[in-house]
C-alpha positions, 0 to 999 in steps of 0.5 A: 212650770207645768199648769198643775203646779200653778194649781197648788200655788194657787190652792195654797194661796187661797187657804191663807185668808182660810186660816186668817179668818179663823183667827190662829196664828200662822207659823209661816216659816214652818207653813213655807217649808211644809208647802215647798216639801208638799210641792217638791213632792208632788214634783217627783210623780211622772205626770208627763205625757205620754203617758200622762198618768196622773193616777199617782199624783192625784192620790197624792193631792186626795190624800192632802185635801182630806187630812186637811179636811178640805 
């Protein structure tokens, strides 16, 4: 798994407590299948090196982080 990948595993895990303490209820089948449809996604941009450009899928992860308001 490439390290990057483990980053959004991680962020993903992180916003959960996020969204717990603001007191919602979570959807968690439609939240899993939005993070695996986020990450098969972010999978498909070629980030492998050479020539390592990750231009594509950091835009990806920007558009992400602001829609979400992170």
């Amino acid at each position: 798994m490439k390290p990057f990948c483990l980053r959004i595993l991680c962020l993903l895990f992180l916003l959960v407590p996020a969204t717990a303490a603001m007191g919602q209820e979570v959807d968690w089948k439609a939240t899993g299948g939005e993070a695996v449809d986020t990450l098969q996604h972010y999978l498909r941009f070629n980030t492998t090196n050479p020539p390592g450009d990750v231009t594509e899928a950091a835009g990806f992860l920007q558009d992400i982080i602001e829609r979400e308001g992170i």
